[in-house]
N, C-alpha and C positions, 0 to 999 in steps of 0.2 A: 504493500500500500504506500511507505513513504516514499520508495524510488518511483512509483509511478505519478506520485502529487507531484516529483520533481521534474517529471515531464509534460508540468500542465503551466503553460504559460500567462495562465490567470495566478498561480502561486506567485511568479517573478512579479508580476504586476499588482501584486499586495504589497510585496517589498517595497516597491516605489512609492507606493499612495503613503506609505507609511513615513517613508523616507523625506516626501515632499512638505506631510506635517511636520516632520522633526525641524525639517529648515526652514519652514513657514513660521514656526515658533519662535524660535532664536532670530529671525530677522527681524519679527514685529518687536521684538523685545529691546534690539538696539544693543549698540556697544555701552559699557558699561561709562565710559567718558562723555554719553551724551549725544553721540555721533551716530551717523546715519549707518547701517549696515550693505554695503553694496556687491552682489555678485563676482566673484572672485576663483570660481570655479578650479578641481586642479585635475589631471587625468587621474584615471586608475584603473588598474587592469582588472577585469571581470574576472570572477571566481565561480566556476559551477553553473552558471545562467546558461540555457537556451540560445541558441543561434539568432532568432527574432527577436528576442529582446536586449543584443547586446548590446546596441547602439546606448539604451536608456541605461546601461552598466557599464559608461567608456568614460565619466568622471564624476567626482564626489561631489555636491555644494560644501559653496564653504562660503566665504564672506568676508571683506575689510573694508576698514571703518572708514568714512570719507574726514575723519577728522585726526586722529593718534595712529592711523593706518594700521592698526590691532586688527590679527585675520581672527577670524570666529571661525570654527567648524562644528556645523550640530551632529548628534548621534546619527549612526547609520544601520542599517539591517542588509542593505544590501552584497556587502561583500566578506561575509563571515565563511563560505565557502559550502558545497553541495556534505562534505562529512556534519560539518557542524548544523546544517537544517536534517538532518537522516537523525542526527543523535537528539534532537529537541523536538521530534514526531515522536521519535520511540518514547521518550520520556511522558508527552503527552498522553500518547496513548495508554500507556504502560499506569497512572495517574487516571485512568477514564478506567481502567479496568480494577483499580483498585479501590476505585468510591463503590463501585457495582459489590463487586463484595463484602465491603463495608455494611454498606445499604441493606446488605440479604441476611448480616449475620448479625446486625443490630435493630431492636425495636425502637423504628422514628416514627412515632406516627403523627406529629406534629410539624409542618412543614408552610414556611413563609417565604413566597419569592421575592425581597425583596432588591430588586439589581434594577440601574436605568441607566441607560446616557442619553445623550442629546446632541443631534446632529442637526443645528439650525440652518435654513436655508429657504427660499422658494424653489418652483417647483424649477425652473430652468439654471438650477444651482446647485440641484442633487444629483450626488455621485452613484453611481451601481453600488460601489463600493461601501458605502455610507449605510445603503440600504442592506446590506449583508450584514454587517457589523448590527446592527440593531435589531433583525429578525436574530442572529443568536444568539443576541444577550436577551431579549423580552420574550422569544418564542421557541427556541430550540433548547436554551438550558431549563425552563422550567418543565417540557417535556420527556429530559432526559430525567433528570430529577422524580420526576412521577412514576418514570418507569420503573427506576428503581428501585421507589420507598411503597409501590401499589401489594408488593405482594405482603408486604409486614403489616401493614393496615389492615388487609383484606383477612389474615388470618385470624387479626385481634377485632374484629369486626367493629374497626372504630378507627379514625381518621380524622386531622382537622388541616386543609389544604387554606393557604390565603395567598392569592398574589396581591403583587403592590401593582396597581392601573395608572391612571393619574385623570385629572379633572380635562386635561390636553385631548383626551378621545374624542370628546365633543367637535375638535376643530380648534383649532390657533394655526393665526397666520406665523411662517416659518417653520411649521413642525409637520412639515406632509409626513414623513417616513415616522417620526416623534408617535404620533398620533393616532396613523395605522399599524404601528406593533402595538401598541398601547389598545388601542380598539380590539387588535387583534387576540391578545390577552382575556378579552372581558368574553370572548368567541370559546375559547378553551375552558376558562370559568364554568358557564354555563351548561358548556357540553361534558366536562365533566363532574358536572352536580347530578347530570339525567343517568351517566353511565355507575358512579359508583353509591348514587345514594342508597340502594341496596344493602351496601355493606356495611351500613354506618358511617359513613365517609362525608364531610360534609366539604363544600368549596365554596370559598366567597372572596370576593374581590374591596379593595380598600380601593377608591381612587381620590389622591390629596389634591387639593388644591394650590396655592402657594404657600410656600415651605420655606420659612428661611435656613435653608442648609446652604454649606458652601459652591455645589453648583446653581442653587438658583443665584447665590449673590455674583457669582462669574458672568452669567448673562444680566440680570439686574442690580448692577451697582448699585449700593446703599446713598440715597437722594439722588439719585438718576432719574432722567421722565419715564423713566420705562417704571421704575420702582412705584414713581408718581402711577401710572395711569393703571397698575396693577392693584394697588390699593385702593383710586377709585371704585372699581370692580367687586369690593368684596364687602357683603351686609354689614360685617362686624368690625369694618374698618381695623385690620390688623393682621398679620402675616400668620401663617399658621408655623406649628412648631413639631418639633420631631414627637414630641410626648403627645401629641394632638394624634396623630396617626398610630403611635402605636396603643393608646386606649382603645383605638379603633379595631385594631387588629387583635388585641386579648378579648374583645369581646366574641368572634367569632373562633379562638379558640378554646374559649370554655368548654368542658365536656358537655354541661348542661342545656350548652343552645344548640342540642342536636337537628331542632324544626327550623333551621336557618339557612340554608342553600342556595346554592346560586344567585346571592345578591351581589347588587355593587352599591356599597356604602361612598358617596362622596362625602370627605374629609376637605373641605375648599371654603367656609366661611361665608357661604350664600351664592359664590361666584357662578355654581352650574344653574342657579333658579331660572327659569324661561330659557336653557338650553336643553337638560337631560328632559326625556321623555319620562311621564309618572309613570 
C-alpha cells in the first residue's frame, strides 16, 4: 500500500499544498527587523518525487528581507526523500491498527467527537485540497472511530455517541466546505440514532455557536468588526465559552437521558433563531 501511495501523484501534490502554507506563513509574518519578506528562491534536487511532478521539486522557497537582507527559509515536506515517506505510512498505519485493538479490548462506551478546523474562503477560492483535509477531520475520523468502539457498546447494550457540529451548518458566508462537513456530520448523527438505537446506543449532536476559543479569536480579533458584527448576532449579547458547550455535551451523556437521540442541540446564544428549522 505505501509504495503504491508513492506512485500517486496527488500524494506529491499534498506535499506542495503543504509546502506552499508553510511559506505563505512565514512571508505574511515578515522579517523579524520589520522588513518586507521577498522571494529568494534556491534550487534543490528532488528526492523520490514522480517524473511529472518534478518541475514543482526543482527549488525550495525561501525568502530575504528587503530591509537587513536576512534570508528566511520556512519548513519543508517536500524533500525528506521516498525511505523517509515509506517509514511515516508504516508508522501511521501501524498507529491505525493499534487504536483498533485498543478499541476491541477496552470498554468505551462513551465517545465525543470533538475535532474542527476551518478553511475560510469563497467559493472561487476553494482548494480540492482544502476540501479533503476537512471531510477527514469532520467525516472520516469520527466514522472510523464508530467503527471501532460499535462492537463494545453493542455488547454492553449501552452507548452514548456526541459529535461537536457547529451553528456554521446553517450557512456562513466563507465556510462552503466549513459548513458542508459540519452539515455533513448532523447526516451521520441522525442516521446513526435510527441504526443503533436498538442497542441502547444513543447519538446527539452539540452544534456551538461563537466560542471564544483561540481559533475563533484567529479569525475574529478581539475588537475587530468582525468581532463587532458577531456579537450583534447573538440574543444574549456575549460570546459563548468552552464550559457552555461542554454542559451541553454531559447532558446527552448521562446514562439516564436514554429517550434522547438524534438531536442537535445549538449551543450559539440565540444566533440560529429564524435560521434552524423547528
Amino acid at each position: 500500500m505505501c509504495h503504491a501511495l508513492l506512485q500517486d501523484p496527488n500524494f506529491f501534490r499534498l506535499l506542495l499544498r503543504i509546502d506552499e502554507e508553510l511559506a505563505g506563513k512565514l512571508r505574511a509574518g515578515g522579517c523579524s527587523c520589520g522588513g518586507v519578506l521577498h522571494s529568494a528562491d534556491y534550487p534543490r534536487k528532488p528526492r523520490g518525487c514522480l517524473a511529472e511532478v518534478r518541475s514543482q521539486f526543482e527549488s525550495r522557497w525561501s525568502f530575504c528581507c528587503n530591509r537587513c537582507r536576512k534570508r528566511a527559509t520556512s519548513m519543508s515536506v517536500r524533500f525528506l526523500g521516498r525511505r523517509v515517506y515509506v517509514a511515516l505510512m508504516v508508522v501511521l498505519a501501524s498507529t491505525q491498527r493499534a487504536q483498533t485493538r485498543v478499541a476491541s479490548s477496552l470498554e468505551v462506551l462513551n465517545l465525543v467527537h470533538n475535532a474542527g478546523a476551518v478553511k475560510p474562503g469563497l467559493v472561487g477560492q476553494i482548494a480540492p485540497q482544502d476540501l479533503t483535509v476537512l471531510v477527514n477531520l469532520h467525516l472520516t475520523a469520527p466514522l472510523l472511530l464508530i467503527q471501532a468502539l460499535l462492537p463494545a457498546m453493542r455488547n454492553a447494550h449501552f452507548g452514548r455517541i456526541v459529535t461537536i457540529s457547529s451553528r456554521a451548518l446553517l450557512g456562513k458566508v466563507n465556510r462552503s466546505i466549513y459548513s458542508a462537513t459540519k452539515a455533513g456530520l448532523i447526516g451521520f448523527t441522525r442516521t446513526w440514532a435510527l441504526e443503533f438505537g436498538a442497542d441502547g446506543i444513543t447519538v446527539n449532536s452539540v452544534a456551538p455557536g461563537p466560542i471564544a476559543t483561540e481559533c475563533y479569536k484567529r479569525q475574529n480579533p478581539p475588537g475587530s468588526q468582525q468581532e463587532r458584527d458577531t456579537l450583534h448576532m447573538i440574543a444574549v449579547d456575549r460570546l459563548g465559552t468552552p464550559d457552555d458547550v461542554a454542559r451541553a455535551v454531559m447532558f446527552f451523556l448521562e446514562p439516564q437521558n436514554g429517550y434522547v437521540t438524534g438531536q442537535v442541540l445549538y449551543v450559539c446564544g440565540g444566533s440560529s433563531i429564524g435560521a434552524a428549522p423547528l
